[in-house]
N, C-alpha and C positions, 0 to 999 in steps of 0.2 A: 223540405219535402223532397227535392228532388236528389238530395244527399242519399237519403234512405235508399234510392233505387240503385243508384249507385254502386253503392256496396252491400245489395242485395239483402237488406235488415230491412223488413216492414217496418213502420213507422208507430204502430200499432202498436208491436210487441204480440203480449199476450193475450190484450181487447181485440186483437184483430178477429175476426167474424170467420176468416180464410183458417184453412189448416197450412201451417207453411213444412217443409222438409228441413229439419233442422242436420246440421252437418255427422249427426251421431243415428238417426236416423237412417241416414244417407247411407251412411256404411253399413251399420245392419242391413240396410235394404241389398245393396252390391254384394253382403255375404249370402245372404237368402239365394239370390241368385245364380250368384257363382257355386253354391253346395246342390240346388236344379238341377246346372248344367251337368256337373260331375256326376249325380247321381242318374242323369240319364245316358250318357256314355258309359256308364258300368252294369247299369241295368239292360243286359242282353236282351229281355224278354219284354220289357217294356219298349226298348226299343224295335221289335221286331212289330208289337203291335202300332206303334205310330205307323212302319213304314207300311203293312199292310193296309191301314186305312186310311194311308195316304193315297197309295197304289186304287184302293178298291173306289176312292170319290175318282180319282183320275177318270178311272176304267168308266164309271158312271154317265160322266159328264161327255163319255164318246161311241156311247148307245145310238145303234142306227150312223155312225159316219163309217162302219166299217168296210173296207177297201176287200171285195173279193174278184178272182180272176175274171168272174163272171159279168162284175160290173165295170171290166175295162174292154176297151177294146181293143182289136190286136196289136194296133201298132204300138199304144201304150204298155204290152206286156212285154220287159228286156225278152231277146233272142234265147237268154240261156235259159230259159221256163219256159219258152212258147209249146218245146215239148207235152207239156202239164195238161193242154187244152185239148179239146176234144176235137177229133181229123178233122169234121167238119169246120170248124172254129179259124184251126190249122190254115186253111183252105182259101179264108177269108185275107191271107196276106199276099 
């Protein structure tokens, strides 16, 4: 019994109840997905839509954290923008 595990042959065989990956399987599986990958590096347009909806859940998920001049204060905003802020704002450094 503990042979079987061994060298990776269920013990079973073909009674076995499990689905096992047989070494020919295995490799069609490997080419299925290595024909995927290529066809999505070739596929300009498919991949242009992954990366926008990648981009567009990103952007989603950062609703409301967004950073405006408004919601800093001044010592937080660098020297070379402080310009940006309104005199009074200005004023407050």
């Amino acid at each position: 019994m503990l042979t079987g595990r061994l060298l990776g042959v269920c013990q079973f065989g073909q009674g076995c109840r499990y689905s096992h990956l047989t070494p020919e399987l295995e490799s069609k599986l490997k080419y299925q997905i290595a024909q995927q990958k290529q066809l999505s590096v070739t596929d300009p347009v498919q991949a242009a839509r992954e990366l926008e909806e990648h981009v567009r859940q990103k952007l989603a998920g950062r609703q409301g954290s967004e950073v405006t001049l408004n919601n800093l204060s001044v010592d937080q905003v660098p020297p070379s923008i402080r310009h940006c802020l309104s005199p009074s704002r200005r004023a407050e450094v």
